[in-house]
C-alpha positions in Angstrom: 0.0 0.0 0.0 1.4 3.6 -1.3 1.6 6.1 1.7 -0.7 8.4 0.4 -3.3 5.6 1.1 -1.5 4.3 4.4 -2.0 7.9 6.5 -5.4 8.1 4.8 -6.6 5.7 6.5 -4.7 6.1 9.7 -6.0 9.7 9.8 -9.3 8.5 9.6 -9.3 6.1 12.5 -7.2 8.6 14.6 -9.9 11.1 14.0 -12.8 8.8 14.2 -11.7 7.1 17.5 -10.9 10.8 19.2 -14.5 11.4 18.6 -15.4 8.0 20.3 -13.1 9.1 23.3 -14.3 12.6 23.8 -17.7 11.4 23.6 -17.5 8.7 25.8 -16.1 10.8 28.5 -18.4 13.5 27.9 -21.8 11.4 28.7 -20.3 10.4 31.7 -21.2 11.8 35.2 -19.0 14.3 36.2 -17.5 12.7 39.3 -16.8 9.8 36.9 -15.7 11.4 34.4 -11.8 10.7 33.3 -10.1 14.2 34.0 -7.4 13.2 30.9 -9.8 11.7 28.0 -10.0 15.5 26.7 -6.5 15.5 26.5 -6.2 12.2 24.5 -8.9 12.9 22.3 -7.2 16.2 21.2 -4.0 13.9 20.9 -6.1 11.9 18.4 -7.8 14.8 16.6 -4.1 16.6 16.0 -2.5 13.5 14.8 -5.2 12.4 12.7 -4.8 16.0 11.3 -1.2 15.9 10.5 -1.3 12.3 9.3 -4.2 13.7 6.8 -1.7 16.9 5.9 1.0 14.3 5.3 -1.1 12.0 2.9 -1.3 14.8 0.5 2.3 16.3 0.4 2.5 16.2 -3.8 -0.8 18.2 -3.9 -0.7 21.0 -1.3 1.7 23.7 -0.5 4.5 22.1 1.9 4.4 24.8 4.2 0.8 22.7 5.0 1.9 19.3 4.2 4.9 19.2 5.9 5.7 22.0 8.9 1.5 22.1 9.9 0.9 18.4 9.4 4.3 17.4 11.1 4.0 19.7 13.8 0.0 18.4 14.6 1.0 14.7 14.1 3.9 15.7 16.8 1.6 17.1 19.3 0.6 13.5 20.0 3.6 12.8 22.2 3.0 15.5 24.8 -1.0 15.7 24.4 -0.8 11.7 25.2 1.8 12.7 27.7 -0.6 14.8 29.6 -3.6 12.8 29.0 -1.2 9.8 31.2 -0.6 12.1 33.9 -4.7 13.2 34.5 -5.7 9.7 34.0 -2.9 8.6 36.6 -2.9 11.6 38.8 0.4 12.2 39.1 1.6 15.9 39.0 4.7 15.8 36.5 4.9 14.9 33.5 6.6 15.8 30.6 4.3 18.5 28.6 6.7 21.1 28.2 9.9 19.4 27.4 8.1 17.7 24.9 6.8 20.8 23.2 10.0 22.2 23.0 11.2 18.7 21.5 8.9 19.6 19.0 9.6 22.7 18.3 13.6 22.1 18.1 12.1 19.1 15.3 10.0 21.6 13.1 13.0 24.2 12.6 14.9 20.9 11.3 11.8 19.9 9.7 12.1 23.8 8.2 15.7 23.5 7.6 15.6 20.3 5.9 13.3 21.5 3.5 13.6 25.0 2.6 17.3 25.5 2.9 18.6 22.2 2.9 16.2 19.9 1.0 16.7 16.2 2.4 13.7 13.8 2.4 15.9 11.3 3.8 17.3 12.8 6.6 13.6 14.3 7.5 12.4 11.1 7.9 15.5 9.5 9.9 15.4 12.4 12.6 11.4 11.7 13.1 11.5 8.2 14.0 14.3 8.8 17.1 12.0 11.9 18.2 8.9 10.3 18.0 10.4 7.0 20.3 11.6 9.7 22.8 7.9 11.2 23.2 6.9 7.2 23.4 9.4 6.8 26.4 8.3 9.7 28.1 4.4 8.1 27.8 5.7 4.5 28.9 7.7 6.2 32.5 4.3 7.5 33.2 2.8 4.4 32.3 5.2 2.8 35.2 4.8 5.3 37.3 1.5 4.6 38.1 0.0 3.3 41.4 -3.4 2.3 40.8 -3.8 -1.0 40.6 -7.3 -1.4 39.3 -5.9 0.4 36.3 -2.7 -1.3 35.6 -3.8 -4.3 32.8 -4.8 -1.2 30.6 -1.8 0.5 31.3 0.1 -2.8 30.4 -1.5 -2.9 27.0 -0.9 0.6 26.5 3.0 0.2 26.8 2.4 -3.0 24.1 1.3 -0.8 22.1 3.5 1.7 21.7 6.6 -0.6 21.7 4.5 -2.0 18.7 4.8 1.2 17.2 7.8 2.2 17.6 10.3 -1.1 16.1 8.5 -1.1 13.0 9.3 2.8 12.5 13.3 1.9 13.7 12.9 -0.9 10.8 12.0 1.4 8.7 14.4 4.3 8.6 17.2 1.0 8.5 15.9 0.1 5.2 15.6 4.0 4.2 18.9 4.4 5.1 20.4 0.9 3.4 18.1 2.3 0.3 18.4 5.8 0.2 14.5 6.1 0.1 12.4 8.2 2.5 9.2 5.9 1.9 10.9 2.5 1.9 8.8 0.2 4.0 5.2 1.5 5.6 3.7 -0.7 8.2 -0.2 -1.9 8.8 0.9 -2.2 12.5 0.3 1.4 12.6 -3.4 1.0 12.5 -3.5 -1.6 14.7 -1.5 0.4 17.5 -3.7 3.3 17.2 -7.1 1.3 17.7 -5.4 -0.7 20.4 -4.4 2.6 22.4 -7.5 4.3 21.6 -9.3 0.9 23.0 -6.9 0.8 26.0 -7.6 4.1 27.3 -11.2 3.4 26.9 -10.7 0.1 28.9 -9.1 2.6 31.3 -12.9 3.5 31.9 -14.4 0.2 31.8 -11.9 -1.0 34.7 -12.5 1.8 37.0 -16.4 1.9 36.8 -16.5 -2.0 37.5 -14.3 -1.7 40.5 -16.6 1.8 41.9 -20.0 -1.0 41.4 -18.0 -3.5 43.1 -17.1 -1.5 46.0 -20.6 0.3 45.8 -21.7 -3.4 46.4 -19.8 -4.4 49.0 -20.0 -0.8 51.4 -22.4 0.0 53.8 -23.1 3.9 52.2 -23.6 5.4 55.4 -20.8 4.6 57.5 -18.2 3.3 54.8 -17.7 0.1 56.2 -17.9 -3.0 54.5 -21.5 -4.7 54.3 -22.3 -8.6 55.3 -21.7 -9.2 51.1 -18.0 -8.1 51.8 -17.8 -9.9 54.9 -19.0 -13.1 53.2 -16.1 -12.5 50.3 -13.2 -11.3 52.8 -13.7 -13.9 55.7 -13.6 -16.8 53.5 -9.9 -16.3 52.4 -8.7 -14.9 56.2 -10.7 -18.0 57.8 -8.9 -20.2 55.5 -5.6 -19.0 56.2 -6.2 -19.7 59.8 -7.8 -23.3 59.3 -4.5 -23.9 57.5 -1.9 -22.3 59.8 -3.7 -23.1 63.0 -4.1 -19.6 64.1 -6.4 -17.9 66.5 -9.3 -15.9 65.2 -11.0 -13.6 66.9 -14.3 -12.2 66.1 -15.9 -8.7 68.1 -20.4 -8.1 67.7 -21.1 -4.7 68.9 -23.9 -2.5 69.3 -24.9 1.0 70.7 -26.5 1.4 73.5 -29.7 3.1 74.4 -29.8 3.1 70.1 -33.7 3.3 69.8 -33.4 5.8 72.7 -31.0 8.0 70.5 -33.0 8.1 67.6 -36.5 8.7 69.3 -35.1 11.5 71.6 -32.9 13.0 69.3 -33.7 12.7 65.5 -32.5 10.4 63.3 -29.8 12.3 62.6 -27.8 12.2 66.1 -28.5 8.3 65.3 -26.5 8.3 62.2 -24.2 10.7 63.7 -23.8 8.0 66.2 -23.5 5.0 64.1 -20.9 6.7 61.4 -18.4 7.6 64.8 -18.6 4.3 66.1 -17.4 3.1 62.4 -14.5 5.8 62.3 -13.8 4.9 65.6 -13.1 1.3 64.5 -11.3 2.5 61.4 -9.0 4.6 63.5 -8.4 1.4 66.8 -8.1 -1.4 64.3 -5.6 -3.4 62.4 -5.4 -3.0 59.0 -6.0 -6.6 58.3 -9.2 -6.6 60.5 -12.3 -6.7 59.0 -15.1 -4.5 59.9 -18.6 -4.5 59.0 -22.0 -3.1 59.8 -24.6 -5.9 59.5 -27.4 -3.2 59.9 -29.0 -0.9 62.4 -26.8 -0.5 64.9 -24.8 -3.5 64.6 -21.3 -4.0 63.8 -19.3 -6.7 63.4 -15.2 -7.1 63.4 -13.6 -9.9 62.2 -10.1 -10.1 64.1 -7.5 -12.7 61.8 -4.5 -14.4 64.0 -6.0 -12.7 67.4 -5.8 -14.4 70.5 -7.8 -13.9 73.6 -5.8 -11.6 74.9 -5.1 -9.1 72.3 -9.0 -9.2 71.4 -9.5 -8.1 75.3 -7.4 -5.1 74.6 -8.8 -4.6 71.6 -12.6 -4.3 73.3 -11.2 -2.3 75.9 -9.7 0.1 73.7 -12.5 0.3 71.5 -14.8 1.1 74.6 -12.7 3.5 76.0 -12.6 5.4 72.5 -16.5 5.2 72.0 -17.4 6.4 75.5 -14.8 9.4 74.9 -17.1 10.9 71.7 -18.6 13.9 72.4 -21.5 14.4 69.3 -23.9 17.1 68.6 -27.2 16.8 67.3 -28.4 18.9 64.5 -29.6 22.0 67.0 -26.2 21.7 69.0 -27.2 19.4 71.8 -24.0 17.7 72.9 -24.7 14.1 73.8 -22.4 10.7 74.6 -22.7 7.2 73.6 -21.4 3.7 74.8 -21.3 0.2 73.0 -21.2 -3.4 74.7 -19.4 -5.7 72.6 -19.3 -9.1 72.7 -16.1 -11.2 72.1 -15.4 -15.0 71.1 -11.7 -16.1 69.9 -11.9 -19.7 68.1 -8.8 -21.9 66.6 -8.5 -24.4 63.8 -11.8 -26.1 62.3 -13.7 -24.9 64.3 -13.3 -20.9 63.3 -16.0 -20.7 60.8 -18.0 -17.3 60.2 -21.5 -18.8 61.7 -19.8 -20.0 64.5 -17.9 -16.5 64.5 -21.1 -14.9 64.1 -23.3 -16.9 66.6 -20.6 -17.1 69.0 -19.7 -12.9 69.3 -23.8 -12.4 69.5 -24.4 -14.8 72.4 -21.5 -12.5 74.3 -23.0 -9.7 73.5 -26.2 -10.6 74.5 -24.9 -11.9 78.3 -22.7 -8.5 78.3 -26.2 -6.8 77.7 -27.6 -8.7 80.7 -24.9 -8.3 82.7 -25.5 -4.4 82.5 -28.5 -4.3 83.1 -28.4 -6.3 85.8 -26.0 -4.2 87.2 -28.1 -0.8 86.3 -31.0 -2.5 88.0 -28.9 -2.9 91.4 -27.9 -0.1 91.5 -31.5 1.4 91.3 -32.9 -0.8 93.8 -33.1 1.1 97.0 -30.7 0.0 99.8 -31.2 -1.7 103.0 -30.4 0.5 105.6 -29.7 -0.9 109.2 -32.3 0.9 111.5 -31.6 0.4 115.2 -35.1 -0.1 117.1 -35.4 0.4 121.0 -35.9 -1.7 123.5 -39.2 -1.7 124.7 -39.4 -0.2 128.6 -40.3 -3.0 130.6 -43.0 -1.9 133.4 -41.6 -1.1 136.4 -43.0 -2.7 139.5 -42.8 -1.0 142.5 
């Protein structure tokens, strides 16, 4: 295939899938919307330009065809480049230096042509630029730290090591040949659909991991729900079954809960329950599992705790939930407490029912237990009364 047709068609999908990107990004929500898919789509648009400037070099002004179109088609490198750093949040990247790359490359560009004329030599210096702009794109790529994103990111850097050896092929067989246009490559096309693609699977992977995690959370407090506990304590239980290690499991509630919500609103409730959860996050391991199973009961799943440590752990967590001052909507300071019950099991027998069951029969005898002793301490007294003698008669 000539290269008239070759960037014809490449301009095309550049253009066509820069549309698909912008638009895509454009119906989304704005919270969910990617903050460097504007960026990318420009990259598209510009080099789709170029490329289509390029094509038609023996029938337009070179001015056009070659400085314009080369200098859009250039403006991929740092456009992607900034694109990478939005998508990955990271606050440098490599903008700048790349559009002064490209600006050093078009007075070649101008120099080779006007006062200079080399076709060859044109074509040579692009391919080492271009690969630059690709490496500055791929240390972004590794940069990154989100993990839900990274098998896009993989295929990204595929991609544009794809692209890149067939262009260091070709200026070897311009140079061996002494011709500019010695060897075009399809892989071109297939590069730019597979970035275009990856990016979008950028998308894909973040949205599935927000539903999953919209799945598995409790949206008041931010805990996890009894679907995440069902996922999570399978794999920690296991461990211990395996390893013979002590699990410990913690059922908690608030007291006086029904008491809060009728006497204060609804709102001090929820004030209630979403301080006892930050209080958890704040006392807990990081590889403890907490969950609200609904109303005001939470549930902690303690992996490789022993009796002891889980004892410190309740006491801890008491102390911390009995030191909360909240306020109710119209400023009314009020307290809470929590009674939690605790059950540590080991080897076959540390199963989540049994977890489950075992931490709500403690916490029910830790709710008897204080109430029993509220009741005695409301119960009047005895009080030792000391009664008189009665006078015997006197007999005279």
């Amino acid at each position: 295939m000539d290269r008239r047709t070759l960037f014809t068609v490449q301009a095309g999908l550049l253009l066509f899938l820069g549309g698909v990107i912008f638009a895509s990004s454009y119906f989304q929500s704005r919270n969910r919307r990617d903050k460097g898919a504007a960026w990318f789509a420009a990259a598209y648009f510009c080099a789709g330009l170029g490329l289509g400037l390029q094509a038609y070099r023996d029938f337009i002004p070179a001015i056009f065809s070659i400085l314009c179109g080369n200098g859009l088609f250039l403006m991929f490198g740092p456009l992607t480049n900034r694109a990478l750093a939005k998508t990955t949040d990271q606050k440098h990247d490599y903008f700048i230096l790349l559009l002064l790359l490209n600006a050093a490359t078009l007075i070649n560009y101008a120099y080779y042509t006007w006062w200079q004329p080399n076709v060859l030599l044109r074509t040579i210096e692009a391919v080492p630029i271009v690969a630059v702009m690709y490496l500055a794109c791929v240390d972004l790529i590794l940069r990154n730290k989100d993990e839900i994103i990274r098998p896009a990111m993989r295929a990204m850097v595929a991609c544009f090591i794809l692209q890149a050896l067939p262009n260091f092929v070709r200026i070897g067989l311009a140079w061996k040949y002494h011709v500019a246009d010695a060897w075009y490559a399809w892989s071109g096309i297939i590069t730019i659909a597979g970035l275009a693609l990856s990016y979008l699977w950028v998308g894909n992977l973040r949205m599935h991991a927000e539903l999953e995690r919209t799945a598995m959370t409790d949206p008041l407090t931010g805990l996890f729900n009894r679907r995440a506990l069902d996922v999570f304590a399978i794999r920690e239980l296991e461990r211990a079954r395996r390893r013979d290690l002590p699990c410990s499991a913690l059922m908690m509630d608030v007291d006086r809960f029904k008491q809060i919500n009728d006497g204060l609103g609804h709102a001090a409730g929820d004030a209630s329950l979403c301080a006892v959860a930050d209080t958890l996050l704040k006392t807990l391991r990081l590889t403890d599992i907490a969950t609200r199973l609904g109303g005001d009961e939470f549930f902690v799943l303690l992996p490789d705790c022993d009796e002891t440590h889980a004892g410190e752990i309740v006491m801890r967590l008491k102390s911390a939930i009995s030191a909360l001052h909240l306020k109710t909507m119209s400023e009314v300071e009020f307290t809470i407490t929590a009674s939690i019950g605790c059950i540590t099991l080991r080897g076959q027998n540390a199963t989540l029912e049994e977890l489950l069951h075992g931490s709500d029969v403690m916490l029910y005898r830790e709710k008897q237990a204080s109430r029993s002793e509220t009741t005695s301490e409301m119960k009047p007294q005895p009080v030792a009364v000391t009664i008189p003698r009665r006078a015997q008669p006197y007999n005279a």
